[in-house]
Phi, psi and omega in degrees: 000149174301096207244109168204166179238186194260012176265314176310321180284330185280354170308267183338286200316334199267319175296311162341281198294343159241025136283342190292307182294343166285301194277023136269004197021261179276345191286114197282211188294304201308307173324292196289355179295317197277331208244337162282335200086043205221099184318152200297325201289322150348291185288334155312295194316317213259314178279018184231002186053041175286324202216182161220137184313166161278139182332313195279327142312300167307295174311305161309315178271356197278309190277321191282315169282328198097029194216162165255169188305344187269347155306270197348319186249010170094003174259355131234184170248000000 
């Protein structure tokens, strides 16, 4: 079985959200949303530690920065 808590999952959600803000750099929500295609209200979620993507995001932001999903949630550096 799978063992994680919910301190783990808001682990992810904190890490996430400030890589997501490093690898978009100067660029805002609204901007980089629109030029991915990725509803803006979404990319809120995700910078407010709200969410976490759907699988078909992470990979799609996974391949466009060039980092892998475990960069993305904190299980590696």
């Amino acid at each position: 079985m799978i063992d994680y808590t919910a301190e783990d999952i808001q682990t992810c959600k904190d890490v996430f959200a400030e890589r997501l803000e490093e690898l978009m750099g100067e660029k805002s929500s609204r901007q980089w949303s629109k030029e991915n295609g990725i509803p803006n209200a979404t990319v809120a979620t995700w910078r407010l530690k709200q969410s976490l993507p759907k699988i078909e995001y992470f990979i799609a932001m996974a391949k466009h920065f060039g980092v892998s999903i475990d960069y993305l949630v904190g299980l590696e550096d």
